[in-house]
N, C-alpha and C positions, 0 to 999 in steps of 0.2 A: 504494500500500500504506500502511495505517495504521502509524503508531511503531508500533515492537515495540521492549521495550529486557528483557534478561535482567539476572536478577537473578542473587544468588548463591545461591538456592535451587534455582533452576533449574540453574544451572552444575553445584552439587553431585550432582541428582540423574542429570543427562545425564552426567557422568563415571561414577557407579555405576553405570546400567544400560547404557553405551557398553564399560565395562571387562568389565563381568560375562559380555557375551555371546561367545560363541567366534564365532572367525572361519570365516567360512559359514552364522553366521546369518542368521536374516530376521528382521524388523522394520517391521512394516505396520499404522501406528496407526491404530487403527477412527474409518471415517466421512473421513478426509483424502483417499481415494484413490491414498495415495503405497505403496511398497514399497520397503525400502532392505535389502543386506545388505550385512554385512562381508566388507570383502576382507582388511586387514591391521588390524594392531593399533590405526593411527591415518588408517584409511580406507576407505570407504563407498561404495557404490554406490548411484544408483536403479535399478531393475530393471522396475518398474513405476509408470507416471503417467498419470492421467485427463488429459483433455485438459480441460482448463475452467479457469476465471481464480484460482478461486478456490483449486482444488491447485495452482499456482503460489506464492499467497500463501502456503498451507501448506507446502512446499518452500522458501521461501526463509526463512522463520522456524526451520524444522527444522535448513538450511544454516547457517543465523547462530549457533543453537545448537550445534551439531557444531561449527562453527571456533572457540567462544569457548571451548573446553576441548582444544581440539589435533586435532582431527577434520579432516583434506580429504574434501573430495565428490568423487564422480568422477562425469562424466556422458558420454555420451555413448550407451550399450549397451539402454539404458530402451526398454522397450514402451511406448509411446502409446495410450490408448484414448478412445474418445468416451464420453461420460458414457450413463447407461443413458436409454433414454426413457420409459420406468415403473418403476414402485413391483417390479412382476415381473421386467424383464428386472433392475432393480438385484438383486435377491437372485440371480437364477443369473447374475451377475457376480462377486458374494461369495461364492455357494453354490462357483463354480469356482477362486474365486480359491484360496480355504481349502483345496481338495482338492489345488489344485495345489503351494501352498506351505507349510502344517500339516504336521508331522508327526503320524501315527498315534494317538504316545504324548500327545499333548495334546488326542484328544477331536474332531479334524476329520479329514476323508478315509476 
């Protein structure tokens, strides 16, 4: 994995939308493959993770950020998925992902 070093711009922002969200949310940043929700006030789940090297690197950067503002990861419960083999199965991987984990009032499902 390349350096990754956080700054405090990042710290800042990853406190504000870590704090902002209630617990039982989801949080599944487009394009990484990951899916993570809150379990408590100062801890996280993954729920879901592609299988590929490179959601790894993005899971551990994500991890490093969550711990540098008080955040534990918990792992263990994560769906594993293999990466899509086209341009089509990737979208009804997204298209399913959103229906399953969106709520209504934001425009997916």
């Amino acid at each position: 994995m390349s350096e990754f070093e956080i700054n405090e711009e990042m710290k800042t922002w990853a406190k504000e939308h870590f704090d902002n969200m209630g617990i039982g949310g989801v949080w599944s940043p487009e394009g990484t493959g990951l899916t993570y929700q809150k379990v408590t006030d100062d801890s996280w789940k993954v729920i879901r993770m592609m299988n590929h090297p490179t959601v790894q690197e993005n899971h551990m950067r994500f991890a490093t950020i969550m711990m540098s503002v008080g955040i534990n990861m918990v792992m263990g419960d994560e769906v594993e998925y293999d990466p899509p083999a086209s341009s089509e199965e990737a979208y009804a991987q997204e298209t399913a992902h959103r229906t399953l984990w969106m709520p209504c009032c934001c425009g997916w499902g």
